[in-house]
N, C-alpha and C positions, 0 to 999 in steps of 0.2 A: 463391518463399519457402521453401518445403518443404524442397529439395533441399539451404538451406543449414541445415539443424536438424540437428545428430549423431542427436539418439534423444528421444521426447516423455519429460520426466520425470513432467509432470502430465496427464491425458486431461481433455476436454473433460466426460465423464460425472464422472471424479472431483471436477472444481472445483465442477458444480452439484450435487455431492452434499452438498457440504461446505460450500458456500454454504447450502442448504439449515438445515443442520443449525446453524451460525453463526446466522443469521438466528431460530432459534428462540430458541436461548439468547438475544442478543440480544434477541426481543422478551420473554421471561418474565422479564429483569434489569431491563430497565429498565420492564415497566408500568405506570402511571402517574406515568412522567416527562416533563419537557421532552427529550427528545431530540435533538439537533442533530449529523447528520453532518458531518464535513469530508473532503472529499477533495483530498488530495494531488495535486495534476496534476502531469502530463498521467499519468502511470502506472498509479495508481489508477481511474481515471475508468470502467472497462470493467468492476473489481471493486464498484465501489461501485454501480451499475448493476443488477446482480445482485443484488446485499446487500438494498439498500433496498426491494427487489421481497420478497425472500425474509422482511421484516420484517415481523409483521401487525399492530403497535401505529402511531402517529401518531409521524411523524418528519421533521423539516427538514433541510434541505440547504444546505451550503456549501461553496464552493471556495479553495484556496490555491497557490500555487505556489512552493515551498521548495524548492532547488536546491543541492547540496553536489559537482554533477557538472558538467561544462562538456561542449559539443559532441561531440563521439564519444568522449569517454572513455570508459572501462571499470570507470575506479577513482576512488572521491573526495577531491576536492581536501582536504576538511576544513575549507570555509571553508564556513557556511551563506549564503545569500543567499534574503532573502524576495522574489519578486520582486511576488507578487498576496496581498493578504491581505485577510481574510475582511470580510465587508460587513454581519455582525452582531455585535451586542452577547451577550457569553457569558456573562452574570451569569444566576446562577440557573439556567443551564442547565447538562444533563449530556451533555458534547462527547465522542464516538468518532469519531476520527482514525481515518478506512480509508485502509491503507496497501497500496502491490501488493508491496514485499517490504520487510523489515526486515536492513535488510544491515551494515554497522558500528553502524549507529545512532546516529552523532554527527548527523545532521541532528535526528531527536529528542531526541534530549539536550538539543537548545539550543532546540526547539521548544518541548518538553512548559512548562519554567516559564516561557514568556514568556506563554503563553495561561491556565496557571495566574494569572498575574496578572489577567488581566480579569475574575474571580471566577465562574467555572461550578460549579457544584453538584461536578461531576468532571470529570475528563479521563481517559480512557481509549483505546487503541491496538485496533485490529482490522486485521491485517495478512493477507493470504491467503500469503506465503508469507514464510518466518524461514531466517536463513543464520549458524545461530546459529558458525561456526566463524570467522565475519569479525567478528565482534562487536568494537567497540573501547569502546562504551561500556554502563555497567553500564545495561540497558534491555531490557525483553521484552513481547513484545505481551501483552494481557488475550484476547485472543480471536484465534485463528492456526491458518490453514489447515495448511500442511504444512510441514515444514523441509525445508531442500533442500544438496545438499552446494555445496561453491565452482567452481562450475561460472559460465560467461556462461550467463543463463538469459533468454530474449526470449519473448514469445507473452503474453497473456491481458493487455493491458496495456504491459508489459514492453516494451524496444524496444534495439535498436544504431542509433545515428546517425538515429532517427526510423523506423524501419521495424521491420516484423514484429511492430506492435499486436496487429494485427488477428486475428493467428492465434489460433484457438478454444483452443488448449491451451499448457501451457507447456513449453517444447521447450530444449535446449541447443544455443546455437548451435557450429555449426565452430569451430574455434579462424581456420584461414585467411581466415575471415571479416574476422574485425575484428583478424587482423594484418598487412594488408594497408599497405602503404606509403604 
């Protein structure tokens, strides 16, 4: 897996620092609230992991699986499709959305008011990484690891055609990688 990364952009030291430091603010915004994560799958699931550990107030957990990308794409379709959604009630609660990167942002765009409608205290976006140069919809994370330039970026999460979760950092893949025929 290594061999096909051009150059790491993010180090493994740098994301638990920043994690860290997320997780603070984090718990001093929200203490003494209902807290409710949601993670994004499959993407997110390796940041939010992290997060939640790095949180020192009382927080629950949710999963969703929002998809704007299809099979080995590179680039989104622009069509949302919910395919798993969430298996509580958001009333009263205040829901941060961890996301592993914030890339056009039309999947949130169409996200953020449908979950607005089931009446949570707030809604709010924690993203570890923003590409704010692909941005097509007017949408910015509340809490955001790093920006990153427009590059394929796979590692901490992040993945091409299902592979290169796993890797502890977040790395640029080859181009020959995923232009392969």
């Amino acid at each position: 897996m290594n061999r096909d990364i051009d150059h790491v952009l993010v180090s493994q030291q740098q994301l638990q620092d920043k994690i860290s430091e997320l997780g603070a603010q984090i718990s001093r915004d929200y203490d003494g609230h209902e807290l409710l994560l949601v993670s994004i799958l499959k993407g997110s699931v390796v940041f939010m992991t992290d997060l939640m550990r790095a949180i020192s107030i009382p927080c629950a957990i949710d999963f969703m699986v929002v998809s704007s990308y299809g099979g080995s794409n590179t680039t989104t379709t622009g069509l949302v499709k919910i395919v798993k959604d969430l298996d509580q009630d958001l009333t009263g609660k205040d829901v941060l959305i961890v996301e592993d990167i914030l890339d056009t942002g039309v999947t949130l765009s169409h996200l953020m008011p449908m979950l607005r409608m089931r009446n949570p205290s707030s809604v709010k976006i924690c993203s570890i990484l923003s590409k704010p140069s692909r941005r097509k919809a007017d949408i910015e994370p509340d809490y955001k690891g790093f920006d990153v330039p427009d590059e394929f970026v796979v590692g901490y999460g992040l993945d091409y055609d299902e592979k290169y979760r796993n890797l502890p950092y977040v790395g640029v893949l080859k181009p020959e990688i995923y232009t392969k025929a």
